[in-house]
N, C-alpha and C positions, 0 to 999 in steps of 0.2 A: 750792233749790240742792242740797239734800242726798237727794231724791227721785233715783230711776234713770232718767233721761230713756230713756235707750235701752233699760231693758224696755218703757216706754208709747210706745217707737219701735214695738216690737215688735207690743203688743198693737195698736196704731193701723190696721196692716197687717193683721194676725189679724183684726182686727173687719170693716175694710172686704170682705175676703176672704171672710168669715162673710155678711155681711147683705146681699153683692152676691149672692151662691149661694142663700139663703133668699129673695130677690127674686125669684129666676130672670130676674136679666138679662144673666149671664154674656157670651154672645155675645162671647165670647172676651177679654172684662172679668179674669176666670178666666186660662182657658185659657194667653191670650197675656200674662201678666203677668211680674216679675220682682222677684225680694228678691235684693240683692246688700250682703255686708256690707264694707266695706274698714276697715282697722287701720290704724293709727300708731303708732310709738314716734320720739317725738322729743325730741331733746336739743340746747339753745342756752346757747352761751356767747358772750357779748360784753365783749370787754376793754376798760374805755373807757381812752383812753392819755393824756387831757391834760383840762385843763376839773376844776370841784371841785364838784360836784352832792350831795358826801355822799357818796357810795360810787365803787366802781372798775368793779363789773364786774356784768352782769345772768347769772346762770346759774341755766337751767330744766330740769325731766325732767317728761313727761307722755307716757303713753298715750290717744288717739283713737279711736274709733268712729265709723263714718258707716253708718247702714242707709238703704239705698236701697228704698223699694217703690215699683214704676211699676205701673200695668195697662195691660191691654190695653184694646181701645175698644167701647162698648158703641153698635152704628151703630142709629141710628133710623132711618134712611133720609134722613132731609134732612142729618143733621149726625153726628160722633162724638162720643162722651162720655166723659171718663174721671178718673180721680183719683189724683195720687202725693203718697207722702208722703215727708220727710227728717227721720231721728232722728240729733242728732248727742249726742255725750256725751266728756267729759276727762275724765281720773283725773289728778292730781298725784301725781307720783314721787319729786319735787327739787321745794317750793315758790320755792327761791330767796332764805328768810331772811325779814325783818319789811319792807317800806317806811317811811323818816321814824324808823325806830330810830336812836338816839345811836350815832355810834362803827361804825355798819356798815360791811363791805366792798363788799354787793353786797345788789341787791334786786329783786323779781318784780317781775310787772306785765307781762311780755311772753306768756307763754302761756295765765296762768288770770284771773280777775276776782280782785278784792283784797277780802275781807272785810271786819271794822270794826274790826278792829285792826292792818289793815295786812299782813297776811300772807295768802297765796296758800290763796284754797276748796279743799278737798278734792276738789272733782267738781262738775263744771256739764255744761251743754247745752240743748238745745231738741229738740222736734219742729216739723215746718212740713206744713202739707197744698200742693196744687197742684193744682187745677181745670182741666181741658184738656179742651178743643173741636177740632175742627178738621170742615172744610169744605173739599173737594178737599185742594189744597194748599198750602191757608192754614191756622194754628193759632195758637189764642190760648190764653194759660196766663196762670192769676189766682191771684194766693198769692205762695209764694216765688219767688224768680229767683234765679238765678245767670247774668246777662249777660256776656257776652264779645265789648263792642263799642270802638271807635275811642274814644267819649266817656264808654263808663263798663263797669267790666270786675271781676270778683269779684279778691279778694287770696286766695292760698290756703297761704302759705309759713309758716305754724304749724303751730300741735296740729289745728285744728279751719278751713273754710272761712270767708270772709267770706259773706253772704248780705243779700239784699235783699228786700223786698214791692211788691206792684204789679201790675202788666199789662202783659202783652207780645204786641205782634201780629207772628208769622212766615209772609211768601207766597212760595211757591217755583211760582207757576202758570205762571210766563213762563218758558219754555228760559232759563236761564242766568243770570237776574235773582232775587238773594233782595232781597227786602220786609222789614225789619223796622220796629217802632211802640209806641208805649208809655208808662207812665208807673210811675215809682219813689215811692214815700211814704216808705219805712224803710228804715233798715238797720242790718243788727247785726254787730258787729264779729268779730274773730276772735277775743279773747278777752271773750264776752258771753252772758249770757242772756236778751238786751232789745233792742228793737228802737228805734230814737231816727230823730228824725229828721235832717237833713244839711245838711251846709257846708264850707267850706273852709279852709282852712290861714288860722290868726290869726282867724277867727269868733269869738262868743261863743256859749258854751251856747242861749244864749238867743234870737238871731238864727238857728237852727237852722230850716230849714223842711221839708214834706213835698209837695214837686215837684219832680221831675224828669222833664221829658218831654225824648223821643227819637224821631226818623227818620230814614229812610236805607236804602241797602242796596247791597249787591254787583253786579257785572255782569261776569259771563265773558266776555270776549272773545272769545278762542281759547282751543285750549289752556293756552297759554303766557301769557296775560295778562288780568287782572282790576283793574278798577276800583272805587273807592269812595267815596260821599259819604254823611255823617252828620251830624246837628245839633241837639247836645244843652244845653236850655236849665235852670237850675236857678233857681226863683222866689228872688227880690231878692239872687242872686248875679250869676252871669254866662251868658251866651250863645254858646257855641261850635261853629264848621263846622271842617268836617275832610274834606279831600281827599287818598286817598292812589291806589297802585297797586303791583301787584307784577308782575313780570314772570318768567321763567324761558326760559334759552336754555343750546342748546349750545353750547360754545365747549372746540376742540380735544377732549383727551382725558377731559373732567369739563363741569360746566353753570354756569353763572353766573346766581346771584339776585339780582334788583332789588327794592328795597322804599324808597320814597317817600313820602314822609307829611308833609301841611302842617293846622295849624292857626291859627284865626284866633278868640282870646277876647275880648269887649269884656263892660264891666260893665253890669248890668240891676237893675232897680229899684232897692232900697235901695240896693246897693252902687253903683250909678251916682249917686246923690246923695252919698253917702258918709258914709251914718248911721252912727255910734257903735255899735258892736259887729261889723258886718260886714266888717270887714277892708278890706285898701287895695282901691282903684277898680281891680279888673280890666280889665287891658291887655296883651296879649302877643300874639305869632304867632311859635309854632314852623315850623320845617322842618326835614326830614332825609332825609340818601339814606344807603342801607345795601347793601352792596355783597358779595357772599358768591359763593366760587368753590369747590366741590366737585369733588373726581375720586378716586378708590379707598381712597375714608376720610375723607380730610381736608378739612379744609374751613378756608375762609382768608377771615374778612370784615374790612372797614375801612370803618368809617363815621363820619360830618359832621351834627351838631345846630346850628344854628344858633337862640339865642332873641333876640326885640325886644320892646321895647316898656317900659313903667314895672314893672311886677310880674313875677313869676314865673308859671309853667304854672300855670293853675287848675283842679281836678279836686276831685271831691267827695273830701274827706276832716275825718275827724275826730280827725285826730290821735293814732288807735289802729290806725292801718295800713292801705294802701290803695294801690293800683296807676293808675299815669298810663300810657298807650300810649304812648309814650318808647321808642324806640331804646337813652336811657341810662339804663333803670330796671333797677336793678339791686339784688346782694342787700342793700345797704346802702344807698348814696346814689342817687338818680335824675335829676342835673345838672339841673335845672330853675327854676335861679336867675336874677333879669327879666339882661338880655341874654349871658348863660351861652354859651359857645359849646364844644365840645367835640367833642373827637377819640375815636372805640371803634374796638375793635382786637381780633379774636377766632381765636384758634385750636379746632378741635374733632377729634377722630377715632372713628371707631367700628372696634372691635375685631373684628366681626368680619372684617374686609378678613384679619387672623392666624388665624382658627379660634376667638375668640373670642366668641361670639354673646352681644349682651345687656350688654358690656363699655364702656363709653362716658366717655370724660377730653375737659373743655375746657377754656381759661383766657379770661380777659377783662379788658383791660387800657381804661382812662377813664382820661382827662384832661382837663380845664374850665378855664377861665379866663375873663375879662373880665367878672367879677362886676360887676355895676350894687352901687354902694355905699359909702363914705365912708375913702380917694376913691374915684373909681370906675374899674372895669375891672382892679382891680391884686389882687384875691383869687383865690385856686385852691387845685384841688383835684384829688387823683386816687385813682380802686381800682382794684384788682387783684381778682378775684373767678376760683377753681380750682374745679375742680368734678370727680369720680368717682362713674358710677352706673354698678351693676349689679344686672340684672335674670336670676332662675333662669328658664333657658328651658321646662326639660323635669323630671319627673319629677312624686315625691310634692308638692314645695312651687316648682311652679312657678306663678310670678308673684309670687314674694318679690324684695322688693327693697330692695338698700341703695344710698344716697346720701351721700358725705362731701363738704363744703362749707367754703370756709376763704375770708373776704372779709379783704381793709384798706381802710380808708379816712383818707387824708391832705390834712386842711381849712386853708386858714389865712383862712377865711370866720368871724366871731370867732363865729357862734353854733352853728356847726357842731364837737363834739368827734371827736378823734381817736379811730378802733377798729378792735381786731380783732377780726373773731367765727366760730365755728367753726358747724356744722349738723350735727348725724347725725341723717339719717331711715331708718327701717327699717319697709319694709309689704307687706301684703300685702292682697289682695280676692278674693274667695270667692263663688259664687253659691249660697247657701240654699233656690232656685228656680229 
């Protein structure tokens, strides 16, 4: 913990650089590579407003590091070869106080890992290597991942990214058809230096497994419209397909976006028995259409979640943070409660339409109801999440960028606490190569 992950990020990249050149198998391994370092400064405050957990309110400060080295490809002729690596590394600014201390206000736990006396590390991270092949225009990458699919997609709204281990196959050889394929063993949180294995919301530690396999992929239509089916299963949890499509057209003086998305989750192994520790018997199917009208800035969406079924959305999660492809996932809550139905409601505009390039304000407004639960259909809930980014276009520090973020959420679902919570992020990323 206390070691500099992000110097032996450094030297990691240094070395591989070093001993690919003293190899002489550069062949633009060298050449075509890249070190990119990006920063964070992030600050979180969340106000809890109702509910008595021992304290009122979670507020964090830490600075981030992420070193990226990619290379280039070392071709043998039949195949390419190559190796990247990711060093991530926090510093704590603001640990946030003691957890489980007598009498507190407030307590960590959201941006760093928690010591053993309950209060916030000084400095954590990891290094990760990544193995990469590719053949035409199919490629496989063995190590870390960071997926961005329908049934399982990285969290990235802290200090530091969530990240995964495993195998991933991507084929791009068909005009217009991506291929993906694969399997998940670990993953490690956003705030972690440890990779565990995975489950889902109400699991036990212990019922934790390291499977999850995936398939599926894209199909371009036309311009204007793409398809998608994916189907990701998680050993002795559950089994889920996912149908969605986006569409884009002109309409009058701006374009209107379609975006479509149905899943359908049933329980598998253990959890379809309904062994002790793995949480309820997974049952649901979402749907949702999302509706977005663009024309000289602004942009105006309204969209319809509909959930069924005994349970809530199932998605790998460990209860330390983690992203569902939900229409209503959002900064706080992600309406995904078993037959939840909810209304989103979004305004956005981007500033430059005035002369102001890189200027970007939205709001988001959720409403939920017809919570499955005792009794049932009679609990809601709603947030309101604003949001201002801007990014320097031009000059000595451009690509600096600040982010201010201000969520509510109001539950009267009894396990869900009332909050406010604020976001300032401020970063920037650099290429070192």
């Amino acid at each position: 913990m206390k070691q500099s992950t992000l110097a032996s990020a450094v030297a990691a990249a240094v070395l591989a650089t070093s001993l690919s050149t003293q190899a002489q198998v550069s062949n633009g391994f060298i050449s075509d590579s890249s070190l990119n370092l990006g920063l964070r400064n992030f600050y979180l405050n969340q106000d809890q407003r109702s509910g008595n957990p021992g304290f009122s309110r979670q507020e964090e400060w830490g600075q981030g590091f992420v070193l990226q080295f990619q290379s280039g490809w070392v071709d043998t002729g039949a195949v390419k070869l190559g190796v990247d690596a990711l060093g991530q590394y926090g510093v704590r600014l603001d640990g946030g106080g003691t957890a489980g201390k007598p009498g507190i206000t407030r307590s960590p736990g959201q941006l760093f890992p928690l010591d053993s006396d309950g209060s916030a590390v000084s400095e954590f991270g990891r290094v990760d290597l990544i193995g990469k092949l590719q053949v035409a225009e199919t490629r496989v990458d063995l190590g870390m991942l960071r997926p961005r699919l329908p049934v399982l997609t990285i969290n990235d709204g802290r200090l530091l990214p969530q990240t995964f281990r495993g195998g991933q196959l991507v084929s791009r050889d068909i005009e217009g058809l991506t291929l993906q394929a694969g399997q998940i063993e670990r993953v490690s949180a956003r705030a972690s230096t440890n990779y565990e294995n995975m489950g889902i919301a109400g699991a036990s530690a212990a019922a934790r497994v390291n499977q999850f396999r995936f398939a599926g992929g894209d199909y371009q239509v036309n311009e204007n419209l793409t398809t998608s089916y994916y189907f990701g299963q998680l050993q002795d949890f559950y089994r889920q397909h996912f149908l969605g499509a986006q569409h884009r057209t002109a309409l009058g003086a701006g374009s209107l976006s379609t975006d479509l998305r149905f899943f359908d989750s049933n329980a598998y192994g253990a959890n379809r028995s309904e062994t002790a520790g793995y949480g309820a018997k997974v049952d649901n199917r979402a749907i949702s259409a999302m509706f977005t009208y663009s024309q000289a800035g602004h942009s105006f969406g309204l969209g319809r979640q509909h959930l069924s079924g005994k349970t809530a959305f199932p998605f790998i999660n460990n209860g330390d943070g983690a992203t569902a492809y939900l229409i209503t996932d959002s900064q706080i809550g992600k309406f995904l409660r078993a037959e939840q139905r909810t209304w989103v409601a979004e305004y956005g505009y981007n500033f430059a339409e005035v002369g102001i390039p890189g200027l970007r304000a939205s709001g988001k407004y959720l409403r939920g109801d017809n919570v499955r639960g005792q009794p049932s259909g009679q609990d809601k809930e709603w947030e309101r999440d604003l949001r201002v980014d801007y990014t320097v276009q031009q000059g000595v520090m451009k690509n600096l960028g600040f982010s201010l973020r201000h969520a509510s959420l109001r539950s009267s679902v009894p396990s869900q606490r009332d909050v406010d919570e604020t976001r300032v992020y401020v970063t920037y990323s650099f290429a070192l190569r």
